[in-house]
C-alpha positions as MATLAB code, in Angstrom:
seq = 'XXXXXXXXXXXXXXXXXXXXXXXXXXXXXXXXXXXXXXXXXXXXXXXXXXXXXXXXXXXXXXXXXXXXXXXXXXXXXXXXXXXXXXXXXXXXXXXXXXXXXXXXXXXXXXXXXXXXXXXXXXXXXXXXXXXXXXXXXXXXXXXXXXXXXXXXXXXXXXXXXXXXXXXXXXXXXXXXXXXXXXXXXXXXXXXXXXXXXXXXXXXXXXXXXXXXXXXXXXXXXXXXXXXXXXXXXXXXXXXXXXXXXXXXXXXXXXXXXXXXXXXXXXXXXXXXXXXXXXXXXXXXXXXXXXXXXXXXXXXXXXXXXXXXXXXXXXXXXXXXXXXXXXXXXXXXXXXXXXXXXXXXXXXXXXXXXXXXXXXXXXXXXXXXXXXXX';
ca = [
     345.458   -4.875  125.067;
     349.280   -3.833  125.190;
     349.968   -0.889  127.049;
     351.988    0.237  123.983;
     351.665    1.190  120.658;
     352.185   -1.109  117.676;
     354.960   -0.326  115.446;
     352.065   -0.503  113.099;
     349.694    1.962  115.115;
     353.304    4.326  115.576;
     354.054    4.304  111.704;
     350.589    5.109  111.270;
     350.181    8.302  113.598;
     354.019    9.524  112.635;
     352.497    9.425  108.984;
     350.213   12.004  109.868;
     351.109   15.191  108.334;
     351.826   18.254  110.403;
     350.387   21.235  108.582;
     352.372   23.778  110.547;
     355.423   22.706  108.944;
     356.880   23.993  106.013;
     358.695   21.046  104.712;
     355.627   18.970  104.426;
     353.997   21.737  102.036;
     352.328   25.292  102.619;
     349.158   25.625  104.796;
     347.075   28.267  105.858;
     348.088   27.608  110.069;
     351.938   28.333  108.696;
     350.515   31.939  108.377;
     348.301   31.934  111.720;
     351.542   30.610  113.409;
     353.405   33.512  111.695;
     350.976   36.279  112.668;
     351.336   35.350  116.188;
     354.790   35.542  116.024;
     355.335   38.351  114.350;
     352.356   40.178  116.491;
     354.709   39.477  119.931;
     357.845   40.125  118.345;
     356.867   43.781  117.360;
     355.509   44.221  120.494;
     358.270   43.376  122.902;
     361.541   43.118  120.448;
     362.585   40.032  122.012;
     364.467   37.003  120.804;
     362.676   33.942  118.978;
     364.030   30.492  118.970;
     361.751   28.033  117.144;
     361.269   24.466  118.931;
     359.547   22.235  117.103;
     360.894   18.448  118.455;
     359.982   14.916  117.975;
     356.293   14.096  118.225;
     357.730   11.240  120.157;
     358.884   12.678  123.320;
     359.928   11.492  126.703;
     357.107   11.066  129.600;
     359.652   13.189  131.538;
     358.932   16.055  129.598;
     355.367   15.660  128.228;
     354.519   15.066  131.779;
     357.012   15.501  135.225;
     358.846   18.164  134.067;
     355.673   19.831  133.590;
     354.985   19.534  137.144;
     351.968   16.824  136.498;
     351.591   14.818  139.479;
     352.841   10.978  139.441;
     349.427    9.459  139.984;
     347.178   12.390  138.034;
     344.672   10.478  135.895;
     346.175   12.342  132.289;
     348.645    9.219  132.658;
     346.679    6.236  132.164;
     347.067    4.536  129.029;
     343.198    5.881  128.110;
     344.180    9.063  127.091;
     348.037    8.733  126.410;
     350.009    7.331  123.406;
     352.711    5.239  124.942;
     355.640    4.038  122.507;
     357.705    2.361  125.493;
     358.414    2.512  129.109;
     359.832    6.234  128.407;
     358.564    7.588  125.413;
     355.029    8.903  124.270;
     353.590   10.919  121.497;
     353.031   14.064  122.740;
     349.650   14.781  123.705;
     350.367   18.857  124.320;
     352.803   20.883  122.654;
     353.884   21.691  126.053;
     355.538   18.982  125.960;
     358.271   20.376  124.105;
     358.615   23.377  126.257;
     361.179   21.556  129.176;
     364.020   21.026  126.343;
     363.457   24.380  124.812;
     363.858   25.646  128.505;
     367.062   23.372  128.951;
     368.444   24.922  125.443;
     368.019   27.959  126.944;
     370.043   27.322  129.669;
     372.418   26.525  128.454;
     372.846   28.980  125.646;
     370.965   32.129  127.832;
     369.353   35.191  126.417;
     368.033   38.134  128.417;
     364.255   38.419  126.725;
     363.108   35.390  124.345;
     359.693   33.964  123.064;
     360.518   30.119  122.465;
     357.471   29.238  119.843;
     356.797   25.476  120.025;
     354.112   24.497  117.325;
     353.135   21.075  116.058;
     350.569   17.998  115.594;
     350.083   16.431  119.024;
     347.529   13.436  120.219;
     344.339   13.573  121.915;
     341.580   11.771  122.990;
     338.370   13.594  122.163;
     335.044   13.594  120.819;
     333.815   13.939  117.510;
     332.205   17.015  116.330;
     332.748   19.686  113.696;
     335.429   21.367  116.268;
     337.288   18.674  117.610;
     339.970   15.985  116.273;
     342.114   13.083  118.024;
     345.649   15.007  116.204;
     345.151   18.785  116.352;
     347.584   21.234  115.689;
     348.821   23.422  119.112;
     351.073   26.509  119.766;
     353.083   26.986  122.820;
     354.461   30.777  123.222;
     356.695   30.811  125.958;
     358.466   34.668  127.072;
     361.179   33.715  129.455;
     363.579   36.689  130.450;
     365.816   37.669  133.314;
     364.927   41.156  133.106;
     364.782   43.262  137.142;
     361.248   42.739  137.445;
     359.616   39.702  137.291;
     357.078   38.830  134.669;
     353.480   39.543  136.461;
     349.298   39.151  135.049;
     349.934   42.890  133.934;
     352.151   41.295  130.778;
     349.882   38.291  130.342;
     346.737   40.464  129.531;
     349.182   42.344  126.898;
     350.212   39.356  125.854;
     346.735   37.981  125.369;
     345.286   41.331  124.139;
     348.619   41.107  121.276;
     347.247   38.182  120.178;
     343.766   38.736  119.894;
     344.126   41.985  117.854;
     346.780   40.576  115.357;
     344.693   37.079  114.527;
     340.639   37.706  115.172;
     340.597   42.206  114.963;
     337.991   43.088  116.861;
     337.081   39.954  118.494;
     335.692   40.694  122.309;
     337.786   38.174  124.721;
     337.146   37.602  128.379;
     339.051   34.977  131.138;
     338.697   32.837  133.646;
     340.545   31.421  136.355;
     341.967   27.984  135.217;
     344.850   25.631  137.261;
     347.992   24.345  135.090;
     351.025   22.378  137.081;
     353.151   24.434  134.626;
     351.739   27.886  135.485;
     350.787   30.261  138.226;
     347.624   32.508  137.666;
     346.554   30.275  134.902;
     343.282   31.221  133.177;
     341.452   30.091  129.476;
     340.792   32.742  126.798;
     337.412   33.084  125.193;
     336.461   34.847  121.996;
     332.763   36.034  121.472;
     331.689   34.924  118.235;
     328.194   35.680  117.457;
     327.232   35.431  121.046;
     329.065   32.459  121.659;
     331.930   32.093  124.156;
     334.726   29.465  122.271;
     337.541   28.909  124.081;
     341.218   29.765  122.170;
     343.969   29.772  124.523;
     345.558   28.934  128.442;
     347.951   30.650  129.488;
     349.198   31.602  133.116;
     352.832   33.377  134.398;
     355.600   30.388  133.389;
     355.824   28.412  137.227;
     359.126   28.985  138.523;
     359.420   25.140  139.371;
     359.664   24.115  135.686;
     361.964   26.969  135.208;
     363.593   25.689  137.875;
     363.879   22.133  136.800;
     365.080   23.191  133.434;
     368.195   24.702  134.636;
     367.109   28.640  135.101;
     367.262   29.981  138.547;
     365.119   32.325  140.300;
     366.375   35.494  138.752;
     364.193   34.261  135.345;
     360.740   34.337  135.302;
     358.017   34.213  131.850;
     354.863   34.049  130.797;
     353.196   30.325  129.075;
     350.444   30.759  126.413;
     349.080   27.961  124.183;
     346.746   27.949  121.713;
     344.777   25.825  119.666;
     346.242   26.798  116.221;
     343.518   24.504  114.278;
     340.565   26.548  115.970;
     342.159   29.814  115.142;
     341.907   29.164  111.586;
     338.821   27.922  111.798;
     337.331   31.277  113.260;
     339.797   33.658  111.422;
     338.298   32.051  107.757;
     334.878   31.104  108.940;
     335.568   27.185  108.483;
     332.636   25.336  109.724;
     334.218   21.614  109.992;
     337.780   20.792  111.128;
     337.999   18.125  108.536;
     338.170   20.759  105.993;
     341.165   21.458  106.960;
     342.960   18.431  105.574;
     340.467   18.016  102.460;
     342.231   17.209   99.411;
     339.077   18.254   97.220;
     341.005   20.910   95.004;
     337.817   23.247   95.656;
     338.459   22.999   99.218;
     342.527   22.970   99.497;
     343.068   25.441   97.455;
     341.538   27.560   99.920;
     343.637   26.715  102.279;
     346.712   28.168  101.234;
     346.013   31.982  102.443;
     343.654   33.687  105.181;
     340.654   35.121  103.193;
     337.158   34.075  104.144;
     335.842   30.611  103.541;
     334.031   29.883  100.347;
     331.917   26.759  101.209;
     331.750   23.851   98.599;
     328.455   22.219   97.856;
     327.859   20.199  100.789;
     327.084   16.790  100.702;
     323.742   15.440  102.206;
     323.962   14.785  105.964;
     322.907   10.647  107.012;
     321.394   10.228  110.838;
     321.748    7.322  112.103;
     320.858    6.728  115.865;
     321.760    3.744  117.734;
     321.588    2.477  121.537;
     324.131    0.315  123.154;
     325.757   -0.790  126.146;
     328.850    0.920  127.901;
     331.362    1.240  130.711;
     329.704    3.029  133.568;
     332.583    5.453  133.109;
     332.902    6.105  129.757;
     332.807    9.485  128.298;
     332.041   10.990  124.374;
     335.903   11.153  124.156;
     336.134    7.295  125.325;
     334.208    6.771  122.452;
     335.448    9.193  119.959;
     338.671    7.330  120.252;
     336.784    3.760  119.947;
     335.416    5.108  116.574;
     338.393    6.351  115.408;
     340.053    3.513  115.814;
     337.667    1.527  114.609;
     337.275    3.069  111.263;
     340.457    4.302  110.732;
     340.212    6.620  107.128;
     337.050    6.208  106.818;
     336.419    8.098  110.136;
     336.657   11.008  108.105;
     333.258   10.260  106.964;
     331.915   10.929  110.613;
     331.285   14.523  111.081;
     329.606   13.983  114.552;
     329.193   11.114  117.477;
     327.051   12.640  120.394;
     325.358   11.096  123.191;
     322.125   12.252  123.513;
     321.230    9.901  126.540;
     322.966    8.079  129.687;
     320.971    5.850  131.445;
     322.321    3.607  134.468;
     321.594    0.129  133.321;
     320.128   -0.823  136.716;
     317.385    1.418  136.215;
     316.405   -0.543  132.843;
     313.235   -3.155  133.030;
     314.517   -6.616  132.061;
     313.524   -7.269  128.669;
     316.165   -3.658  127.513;
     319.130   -5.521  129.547;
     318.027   -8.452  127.398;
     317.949   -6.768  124.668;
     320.954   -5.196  124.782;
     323.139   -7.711  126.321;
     324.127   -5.566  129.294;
     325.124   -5.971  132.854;
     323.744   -4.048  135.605;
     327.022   -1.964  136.009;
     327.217   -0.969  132.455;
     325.156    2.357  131.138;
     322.844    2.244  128.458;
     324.054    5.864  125.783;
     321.838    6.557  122.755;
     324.465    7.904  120.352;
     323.322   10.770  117.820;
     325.997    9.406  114.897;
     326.096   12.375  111.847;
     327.624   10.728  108.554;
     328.628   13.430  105.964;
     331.696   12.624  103.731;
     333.104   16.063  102.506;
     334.006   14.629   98.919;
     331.195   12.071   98.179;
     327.336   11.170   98.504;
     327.340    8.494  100.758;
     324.433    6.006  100.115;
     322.202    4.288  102.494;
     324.235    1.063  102.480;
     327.296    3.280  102.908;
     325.797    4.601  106.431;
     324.363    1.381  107.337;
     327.844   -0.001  107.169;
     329.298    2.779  108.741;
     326.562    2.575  111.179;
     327.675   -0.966  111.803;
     331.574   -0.634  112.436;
     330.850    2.145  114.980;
     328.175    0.335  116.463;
     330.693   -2.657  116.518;
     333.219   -0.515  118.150;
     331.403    1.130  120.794;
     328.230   -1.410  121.745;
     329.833   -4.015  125.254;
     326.667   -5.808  125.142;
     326.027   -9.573  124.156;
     323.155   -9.323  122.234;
     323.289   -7.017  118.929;
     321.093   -5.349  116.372;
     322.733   -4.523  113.167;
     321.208   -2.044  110.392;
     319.904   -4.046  107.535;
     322.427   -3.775  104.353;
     320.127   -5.257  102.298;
];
């Protein structure tokens, strides 16, 4: 498999519409995104320069200029969208913090919030919160002012945020480590007794100020957020996928920030299956596999969870038969939820789906397909 993507597989993900920007047609994260800005800007009356980039940017920036380490696992072509030798699509919108930094340099302001929001690229699972091309925020403060930028201004920061998009909301920290920041932590918000994480943030690390062209007299704080998750608690949005429906039911309601209205829901489909994997693999290995696999009709997959991982060495020989396996493979029974957001699917409709994931995921030689009769 090449290293890079196809200029089919590019044209495909740059089709992808970003639904935090206005040109492409109004969303409901255009006015999350605006909250947050306007919430910091009334609170500190600094300077905002938007920077909202390529989604093709260089490794340099998505990665060393970041302060990521040469040989730190992020890089492998697993979890990163290479174009060429020098270019990705951005898996972070970090990644468009180092030339927001350099523009800063070289035009300088004493006190600005550089707001970098977009559609960036991830591995990761499949569930009701998670999708391979979210939607991020970077808020960076970067200022010059006598004294330096300390956790004292990150908890206001945090704290500004919290009260202007989720009132109310209890949030707590902990203690997280970023190459780009010092004192980094993760935001939680309690909802309903559940911890869910929003946000990392830490005090901007004066290395990547450094590299960017601003000397020690600047300092700042970092912050990014998952803008797709902020939505989805500020409305009440159960699913992710709802949030690129085009059910007119369903996107209408996705043009302001009152609650949620949910549409009839269409009948879940289980469909369990059992197959053979690499010994590393993880749910986000295979979230990707799916993906992939099914292309637009993975919106029809509303979850993909492994509900067992068993070393295949430990299975008697008529399972490795069975499924085809090696010894150094692992055997995963896969929970797969099919729920289309539109449409009833029918039985042969999961069965097939059933199939193509089972197709994409199974590294066995021996396979047992659902009957489509």
């Amino acid at each position: 498999m090449s290293a890079h993507l196809s200029a089919e597989q590019l044209a495909h993900d740059l089709s992808i519409r970003d639904l935090t920007d206005p040109p492409a047609g109004p969303h409901a994260l255009q006015l999350v995104l605006g909250h947050a800005v306007d919430a910091l800007v009334d609170r500190w009356g600094c300077q905002v320069r938007w920077c909202r980039g390529e989604r093709a940017v260089t490794v340099g920036d998505n990665y060393d200029n970041l302060g990521y380490h040469p040989d730190d696992v992020t890089r492998d072509t697993r979890y990163t969208r290479y174009v060429d030798g020098r270019r990705m699509l951005r898996s972070h919108s970090s990644a468009l913090v180092p030339a927001a930094l350099r523009a800063l340099a070289a035009e300088p302001a004493d006190d600005v919030l550089l707001v970098c929001p977009g559609l960036v690229y991830r591995r990761d699972s499949i569930d009701r919160m998670h999708t391979g091309t979210p939607h991020q925020l970077d808020l960076w403060r970067v200022t010059r002012r006598p004294d330096p930028m300390t956790t004292a201004d990150l908890d206001e920061m945090v704290k500004t945020l919290i009260e202007a998009l989720l009132p109310g909301a209890k949030h707590r920290h902990e203690d997280r480590v970023h190459p780009y920041t010092l004192s980094g932590r993760q935001v939680d918000v309690d909802r309903e007794g559940e911890w869910i994480e929003v946000a990392e943030c830490g005090l901007a690390h004066p290395t990547v100020l450094e590299r960017a062209g601003l000397d020690a007299s600047w300092s700042g704080l970092a912050l990014g957020m998952g803008l797709d998750r902020m939505l989805m608690l500020l409305k009440g949005i159960p699913d992710i996928r709802i949030l690129r429906s085009a059910e007119p039911s369903v996107a209408g309601q996705m043009a302001d920030l009152t609650p949620y209205r949910p549409v009839s829901a269409m009948p879940a489909i289980r469909r369990d299956l059992s197959g053979a994997v690499d010994c590393d693999d993880l749910a986000e290995d295979l979230g990707d596999r799916v993906r992939d696999a099914l292309g637009p009709d993975s919106d029809c997959v509303e979850s993909v969870e492994i509900l067992t991982e068993t070393p295949c060495r430990q299975l008697p020989p008529q399972a490795l038969e069975r499924l085809g396996a090696s010894p150094d493979q692992k055997n995963v029974l896969l929970k797969v939820v099919l729920r289309h957001l539109e449409r009833t699917l029918t039985d042969l409709d999961a069965n097939l789906l059933r199939d193509r994931i089972y197709a994409a995921v199974h590294q066995g030689s021996a396979h047992q397909w659902a009957s489509t009769s």
